[in-house]
C-alpha positions in Angstrom: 109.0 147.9 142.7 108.6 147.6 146.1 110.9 148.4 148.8 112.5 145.1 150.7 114.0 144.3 153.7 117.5 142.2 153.0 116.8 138.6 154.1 120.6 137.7 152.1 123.3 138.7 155.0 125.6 138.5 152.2 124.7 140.0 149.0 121.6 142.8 150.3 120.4 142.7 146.5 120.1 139.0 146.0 115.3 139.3 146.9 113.7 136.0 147.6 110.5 134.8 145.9 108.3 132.0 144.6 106.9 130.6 141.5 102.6 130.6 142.1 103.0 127.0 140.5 103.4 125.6 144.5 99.7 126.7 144.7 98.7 126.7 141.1 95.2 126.8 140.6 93.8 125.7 144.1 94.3 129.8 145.4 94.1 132.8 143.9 96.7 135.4 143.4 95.2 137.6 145.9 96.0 134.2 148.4 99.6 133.8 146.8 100.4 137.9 147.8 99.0 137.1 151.6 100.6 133.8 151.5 104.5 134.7 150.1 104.4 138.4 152.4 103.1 136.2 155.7 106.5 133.8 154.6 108.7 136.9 154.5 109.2 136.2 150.8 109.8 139.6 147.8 108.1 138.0 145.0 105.8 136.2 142.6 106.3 135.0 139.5 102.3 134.2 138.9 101.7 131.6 135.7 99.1 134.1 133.2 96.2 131.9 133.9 96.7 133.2 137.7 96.4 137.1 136.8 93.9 136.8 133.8 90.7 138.1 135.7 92.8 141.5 136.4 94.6 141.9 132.7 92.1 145.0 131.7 92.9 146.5 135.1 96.7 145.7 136.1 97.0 148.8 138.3 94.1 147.6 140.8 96.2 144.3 141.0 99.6 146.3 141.3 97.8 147.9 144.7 97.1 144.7 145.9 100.8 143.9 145.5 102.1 147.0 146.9 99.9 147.4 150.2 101.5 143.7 150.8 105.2 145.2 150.3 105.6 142.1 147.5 106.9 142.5 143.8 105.5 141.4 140.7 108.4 139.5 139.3 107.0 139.1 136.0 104.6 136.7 134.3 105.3 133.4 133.2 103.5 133.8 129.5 101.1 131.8 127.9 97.7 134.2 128.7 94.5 133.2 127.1 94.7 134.0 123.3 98.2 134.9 123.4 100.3 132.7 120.9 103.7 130.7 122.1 104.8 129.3 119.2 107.7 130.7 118.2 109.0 128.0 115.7 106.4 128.1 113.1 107.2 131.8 110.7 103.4 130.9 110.2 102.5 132.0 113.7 105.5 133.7 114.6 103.8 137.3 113.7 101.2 136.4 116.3 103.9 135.6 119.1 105.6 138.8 118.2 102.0 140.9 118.5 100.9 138.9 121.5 104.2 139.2 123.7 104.7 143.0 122.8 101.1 143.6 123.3 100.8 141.6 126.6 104.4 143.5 127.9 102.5 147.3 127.3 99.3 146.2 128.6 100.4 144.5 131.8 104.0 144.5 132.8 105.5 147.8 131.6 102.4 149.4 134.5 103.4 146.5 137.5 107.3 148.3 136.4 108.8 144.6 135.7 111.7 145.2 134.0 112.4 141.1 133.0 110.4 138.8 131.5 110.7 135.4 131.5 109.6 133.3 128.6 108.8 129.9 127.7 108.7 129.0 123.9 105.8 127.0 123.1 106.1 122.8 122.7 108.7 120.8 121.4 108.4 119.8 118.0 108.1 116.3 116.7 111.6 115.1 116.4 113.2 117.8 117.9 114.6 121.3 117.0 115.8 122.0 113.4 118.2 124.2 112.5 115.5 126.5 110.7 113.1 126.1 113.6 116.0 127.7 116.0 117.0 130.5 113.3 113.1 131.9 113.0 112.5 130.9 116.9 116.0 133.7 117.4 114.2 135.5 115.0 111.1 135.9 116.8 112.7 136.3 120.5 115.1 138.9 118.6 111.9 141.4 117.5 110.2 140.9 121.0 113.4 141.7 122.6 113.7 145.1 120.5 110.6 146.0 120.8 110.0 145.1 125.1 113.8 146.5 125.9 112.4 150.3 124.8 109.7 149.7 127.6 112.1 149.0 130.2 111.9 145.4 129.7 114.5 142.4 129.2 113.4 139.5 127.4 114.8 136.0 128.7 114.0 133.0 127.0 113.5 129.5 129.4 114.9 126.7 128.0 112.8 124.0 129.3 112.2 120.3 129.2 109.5 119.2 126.3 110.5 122.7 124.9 111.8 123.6 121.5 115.0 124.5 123.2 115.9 121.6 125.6 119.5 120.4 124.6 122.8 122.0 124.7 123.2 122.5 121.0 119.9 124.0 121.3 120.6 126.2 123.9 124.3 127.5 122.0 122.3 127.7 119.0 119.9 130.2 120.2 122.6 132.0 122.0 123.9 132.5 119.2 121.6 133.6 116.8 119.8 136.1 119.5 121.1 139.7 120.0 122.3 140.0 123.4 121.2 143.7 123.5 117.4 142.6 123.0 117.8 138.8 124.9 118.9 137.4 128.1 119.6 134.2 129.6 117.6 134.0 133.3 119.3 132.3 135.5 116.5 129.8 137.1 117.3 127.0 139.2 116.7 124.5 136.2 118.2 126.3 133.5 121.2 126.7 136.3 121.5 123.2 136.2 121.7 122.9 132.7 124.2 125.6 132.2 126.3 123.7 134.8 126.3 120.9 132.9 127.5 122.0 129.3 130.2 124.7 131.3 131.4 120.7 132.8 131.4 119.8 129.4 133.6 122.6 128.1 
């Protein structure tokens, strides 16, 4: 991790950074490091499709990174061929594979020690009960096996995701192990936690 300057007067650990979805793909990730260190900013959290071309070589990337005194935050998943469905125990061995894989391979060497996930589309009909037990299941193993590489797994609940509602979110709560899962708390998922805690 790179070394910041404080820009919070308050809290000096509180680091200030930027999803690459303002810029998407009309630059490149080398434009999103110049662009978020010229802005005085800490961090990206690049979408996969942004860092793809540098997957077989993260360390030449993590230079890039470094030299502009900016931090990987982590990557949003969903890389080419890696699997985010995490409700179907047909393709939930695949998730598991893909996210462990993808966490060796190119986080645990950029030193990211969170990763935030997203969990695949919503189903028709919404979230059964079943669906939310294997989709624990599955953020569970990641979880246990990406916490012994330094890495906390947090699940995004997410509009047009399989967890979207408050019942949703408790449920998977719940049925995670808080040792191997964490909640992150975005700016959307903020909101939404505000909202049940008003509900309470």
């Amino acid at each position: 991790m790179a070394s910041h300057k404080s820009l919070d007067p308050e809290n000096p650990d509180i680091l200030y950074g930027s999803t690459s979805s303002l810029w998407d793909a009309r630059h490149s990730i080398e434009w999103g490091i110049k662009r978020i260190a010229a802005l005085g900013l800490q961090g990206i959290e690049p979408y996969a499709k942004q860092i793809e071309q540098h997957r077989s070589n993260p360390l030449a990337l993590k230079e890039k990174f470094t030299a502009a005194n900016v931090t990987l935050i982590d990557v949003s998943n969903g890389a080419k061929n890696q699997s985010t469905n995490f409700i179907d125990p047909e393709e939930t061995e695949k998730t598991i594979e893909d996210h462990v894989a993808f966490a060796r391979d190119f986080l645990q060497p950029f030193g990211c020690d969170l990763w935030k996930c997203n969990m695949g589309t919503r189903p028709v009909g919404g979230t059964t009960e079943d669906q939310l037990k294997t989709l624990a299941d599955t953020l569970n193993e990641i979880g246990r096996q990406t916490i012994d590489m330094g890495i906390r797994l947090a699940p995004h609940p997410h509009i047009w995701g399989p967890v979207e509602r408050e019942h949703e979110v408790r449920g998977m709560l719940d049925l995670t192990d808080p040792d191997y899962v964490w909640l992150l708390p975005t700016p959307d998922t903020c909101v939404l936690a505000a909202w049940i805690l008003s509900k309470s």
